[in-house]
Wavefront OBJ file of the C-alpha trace (Angstrom):
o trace
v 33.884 111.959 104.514
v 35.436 111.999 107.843
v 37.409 108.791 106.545
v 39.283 110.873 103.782
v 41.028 113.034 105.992
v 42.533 110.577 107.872
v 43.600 108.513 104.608
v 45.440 111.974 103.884
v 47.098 112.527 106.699
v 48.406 108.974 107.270
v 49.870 109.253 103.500
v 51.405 112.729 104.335
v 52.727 111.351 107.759
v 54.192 108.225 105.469
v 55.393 110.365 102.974
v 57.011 112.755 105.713
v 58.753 109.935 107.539
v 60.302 108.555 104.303
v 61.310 111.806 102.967
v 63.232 112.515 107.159
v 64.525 108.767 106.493
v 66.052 109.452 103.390
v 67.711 112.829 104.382
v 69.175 110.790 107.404
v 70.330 108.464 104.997
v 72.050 110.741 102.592
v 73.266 112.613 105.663
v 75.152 109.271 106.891
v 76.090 108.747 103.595
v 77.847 111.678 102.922
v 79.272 111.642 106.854
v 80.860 108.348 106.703
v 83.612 109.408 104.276
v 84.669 112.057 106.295
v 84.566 109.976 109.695
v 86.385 107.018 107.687
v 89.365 109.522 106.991
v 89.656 109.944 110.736
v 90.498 106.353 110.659
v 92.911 105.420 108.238
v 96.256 103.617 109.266
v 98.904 105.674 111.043
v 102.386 105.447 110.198
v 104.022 103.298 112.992
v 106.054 104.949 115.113
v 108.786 102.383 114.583
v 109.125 100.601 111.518
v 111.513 98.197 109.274
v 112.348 100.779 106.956
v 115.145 99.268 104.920
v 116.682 95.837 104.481
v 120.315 94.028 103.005
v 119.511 90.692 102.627
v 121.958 89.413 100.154
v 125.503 91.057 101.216
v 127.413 92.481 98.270
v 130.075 90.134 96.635
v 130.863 86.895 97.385
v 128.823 84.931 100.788
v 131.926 83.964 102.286
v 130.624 84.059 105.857
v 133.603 86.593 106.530
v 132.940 89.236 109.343
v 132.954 92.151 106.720
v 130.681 89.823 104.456
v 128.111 89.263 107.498
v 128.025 92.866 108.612
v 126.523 94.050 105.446
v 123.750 92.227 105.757
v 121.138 94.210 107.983
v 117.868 95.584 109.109
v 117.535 99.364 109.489
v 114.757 100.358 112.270
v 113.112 103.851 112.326
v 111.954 105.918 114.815
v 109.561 108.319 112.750
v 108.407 110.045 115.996
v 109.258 112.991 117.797
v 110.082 110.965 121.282
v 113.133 108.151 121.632
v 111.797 104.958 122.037
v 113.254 101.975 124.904
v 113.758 98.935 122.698
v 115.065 96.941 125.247
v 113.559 93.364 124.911
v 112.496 94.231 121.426
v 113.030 91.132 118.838
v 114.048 91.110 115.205
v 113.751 87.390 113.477
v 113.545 85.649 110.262
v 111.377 83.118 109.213
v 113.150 80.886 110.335
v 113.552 81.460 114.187
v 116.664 83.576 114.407
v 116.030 85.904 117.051
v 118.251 89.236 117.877
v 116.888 90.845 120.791
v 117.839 94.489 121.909
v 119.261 94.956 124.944
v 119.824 98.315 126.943
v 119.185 100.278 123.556
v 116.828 103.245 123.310
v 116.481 104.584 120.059
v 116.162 108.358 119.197
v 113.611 110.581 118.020
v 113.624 110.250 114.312
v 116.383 108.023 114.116
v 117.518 104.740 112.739
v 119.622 102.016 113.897
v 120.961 99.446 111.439
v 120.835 95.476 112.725
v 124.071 93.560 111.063
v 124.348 90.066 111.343
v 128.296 89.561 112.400
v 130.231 91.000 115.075
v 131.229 94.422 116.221
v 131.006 96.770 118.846
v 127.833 98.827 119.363
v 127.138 101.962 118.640
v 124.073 104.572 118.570
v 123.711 103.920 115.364
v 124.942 100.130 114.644
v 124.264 97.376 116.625
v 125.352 93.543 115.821
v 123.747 89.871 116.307
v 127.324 88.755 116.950
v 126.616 85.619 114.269
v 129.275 83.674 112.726
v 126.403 82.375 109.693
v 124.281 84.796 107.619
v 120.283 84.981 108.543
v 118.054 86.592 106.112
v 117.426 83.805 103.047
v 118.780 85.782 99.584
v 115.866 83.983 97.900
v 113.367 84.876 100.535
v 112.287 85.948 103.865
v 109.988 88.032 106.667
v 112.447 90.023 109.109
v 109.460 91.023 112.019
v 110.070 93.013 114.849
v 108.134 92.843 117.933
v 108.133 94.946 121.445
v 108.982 93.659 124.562
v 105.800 92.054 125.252
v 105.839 89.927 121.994
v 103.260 92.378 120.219
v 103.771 92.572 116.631
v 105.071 96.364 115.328
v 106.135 95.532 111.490
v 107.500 93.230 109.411
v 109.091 93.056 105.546
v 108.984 90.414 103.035
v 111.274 89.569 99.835
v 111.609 87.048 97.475
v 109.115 86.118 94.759
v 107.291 88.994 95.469
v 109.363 92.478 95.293
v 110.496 93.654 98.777
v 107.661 95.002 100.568
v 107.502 97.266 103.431
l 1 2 3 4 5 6 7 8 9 10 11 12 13 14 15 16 17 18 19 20 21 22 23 24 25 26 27 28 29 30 31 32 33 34 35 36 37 38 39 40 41 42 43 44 45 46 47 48 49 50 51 52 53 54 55 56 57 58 59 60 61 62 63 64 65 66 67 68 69 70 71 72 73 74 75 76 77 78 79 80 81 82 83 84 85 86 87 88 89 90 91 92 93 94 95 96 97 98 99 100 101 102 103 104 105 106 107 108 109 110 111 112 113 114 115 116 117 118 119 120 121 122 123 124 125 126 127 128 129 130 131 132 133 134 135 136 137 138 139 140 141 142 143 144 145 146 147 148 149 150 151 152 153 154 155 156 157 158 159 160 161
């Protein structure tokens, strides 16, 4: 008889342990939702937020008919940001990189392909030929140190941000 007992009390100790497993294992299960929220992806503080790859009217290569094709860039942040040695390019390899520009907090600055004279809000490649492909392309922009912040596609696919 003294056998029994011990036969009982290993099946309650099993049946203990499995029931505190399974309680920790609903408890993660329900916690890892809630943990997983703290993670999701942040909205960058700079971003391509817009793009003009095919210039209204006729692709003429005039000044007028380069400078309205652009990149806007967005600050969404409460800080201004230095882009100075910050690259935008295309697929391609054309590179404009920024140069003595900080950009504001929550502000945008629109990239144009021809020439002008910059301005807090406008800043030019000084091209003479257009650079983002009207059928497609990537425009990325990286920080100074070559580290990849965003990009946007077009072409057979809709625009994407």
């Amino acid at each position: 008889m003294q056998g029994e007992p011990v036969t009982v009390s290993s099946t309650t100790a099993r049946r203990l342990t499995a029931a505190t497993l399974t309680a920790a294992a609903l408890t993660a299960a329900i916690t890892i939702p809630a943990s997983a929220a703290d993670h999701r992806p942040h909205r960058q503080a700079v971003e391509i937020s817009q793009v003009q790859y095919d210039s209204p009217g006729r692709d003429d290569r005039s000044n007028r008919s380069l400078n309205q094709e652009w990149v806007e860039i967005t600050n969404y942040s409460r800080q201004s940001v230095n882009l100075n040695g910050w690259t935008l390019s295309d697929e391609d390899g054309h590179t404009y990189t920024f140069d003595h520009y900080r950009l504001g907090a929550r502000s945008t600055v629109r990239v144009h392909t021809g020439t002008s004279l910059d301005t807090r809000h406008d800043v030019y490649q000084d091209r003479r030929a257009y650079v983002w492909n009207n059928d497609r392309d990537t425009a990325t922009l990286r920080n100074d140190r070559g580290r990849f912040i965003d990009d946007a596609s077009w072409g057979r696919r809709h625009f994407r941000r």
